[in-house]
N, C-alpha and C positions, 0 to 999 in steps of 0.2 A: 504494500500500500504506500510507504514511505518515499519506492522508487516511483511510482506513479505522480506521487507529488512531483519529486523535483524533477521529471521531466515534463511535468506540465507547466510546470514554475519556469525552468530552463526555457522552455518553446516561447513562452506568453512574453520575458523578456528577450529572446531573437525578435518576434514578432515587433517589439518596440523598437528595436534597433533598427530593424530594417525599415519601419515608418518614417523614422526623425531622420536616420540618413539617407535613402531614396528617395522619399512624398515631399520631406520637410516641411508636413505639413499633418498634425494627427484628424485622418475622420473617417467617416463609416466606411468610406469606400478603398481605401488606404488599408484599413483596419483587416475589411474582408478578403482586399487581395494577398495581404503579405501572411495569413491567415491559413488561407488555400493555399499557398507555396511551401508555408512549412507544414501545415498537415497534412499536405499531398505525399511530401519527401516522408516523413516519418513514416508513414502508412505503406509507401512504397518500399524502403530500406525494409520495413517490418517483414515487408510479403516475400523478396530477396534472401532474406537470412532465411524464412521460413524454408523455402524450397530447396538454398542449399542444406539446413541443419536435416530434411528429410529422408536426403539421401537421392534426389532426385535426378541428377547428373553425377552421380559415382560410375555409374555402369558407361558413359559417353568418357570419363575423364579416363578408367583403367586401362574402356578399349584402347584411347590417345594412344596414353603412355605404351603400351604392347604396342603400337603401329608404328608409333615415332623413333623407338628405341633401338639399339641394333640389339643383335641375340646374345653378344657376351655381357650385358648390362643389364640383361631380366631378370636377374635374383636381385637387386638394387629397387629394378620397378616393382615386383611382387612385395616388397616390403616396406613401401611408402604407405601411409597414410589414406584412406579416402577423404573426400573432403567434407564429408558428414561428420568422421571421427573427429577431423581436426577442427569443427565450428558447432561448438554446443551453448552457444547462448541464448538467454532465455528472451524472449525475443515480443512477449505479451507488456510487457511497460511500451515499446513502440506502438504496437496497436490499441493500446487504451490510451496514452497520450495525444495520438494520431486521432480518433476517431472521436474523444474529445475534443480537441481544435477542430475538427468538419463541424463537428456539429454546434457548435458554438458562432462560427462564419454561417453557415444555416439560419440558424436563427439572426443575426446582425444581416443577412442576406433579405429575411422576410420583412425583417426593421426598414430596411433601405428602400425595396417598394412599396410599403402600405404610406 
């Protein structure tokens, strides 16, 4: 819960920064673009990690390595890592900080045309 906070704390002051020094000028529509840009990035990075930590491109990466490699350096290849084993992080404070920020420009979104 703790890490949720400060990555939502983290995002909401990016979000400031990127207002005052690109808009230089703070308001809704500044607000909701710089808003979308980083909840978009978080949300995306989040979906990224997801599909390497799944394991999703291990079977394309070992083929690689076997095709690329010559045959006295296979026992080297066979004993590397996949990229699943090698990236286990927890990857759920992206997406809840991410889809926080959506939905928060969502709403500032509905603010901006009523």
């Amino acid at each position: 819960m703790k890490k949720n906070i400060w990555f939502l704390a983290i995002a909401q002051l990016l979000i400031l920064l990127i207002i005052l020094f690109h808009y230089k000028e703070f308001s809704l529509l500044s607000y909701i673009n710089s808003s979308f840009v980083v909840g978009g990035s978080l949300v995306f990075i989040g979906l990224i990690s997801f599909v390497f930590s799944t394991g999703f491109f291990d079977i394309f990466v070992v083929s690689m390595r076997k095709t690329i490699t010559p045959k006295r350096h296979m026992e080297d290849v066979m004993s590397m890592r996949k990229p699943s084993e090698v990236f286990t992080a927890n990857v759920s404070p992206l997406f809840i900080s991410g889809g926080i920020i959506l939905s928060i420009m969502g709403i500032a979104l509905i603010f901006y045309y009523m």
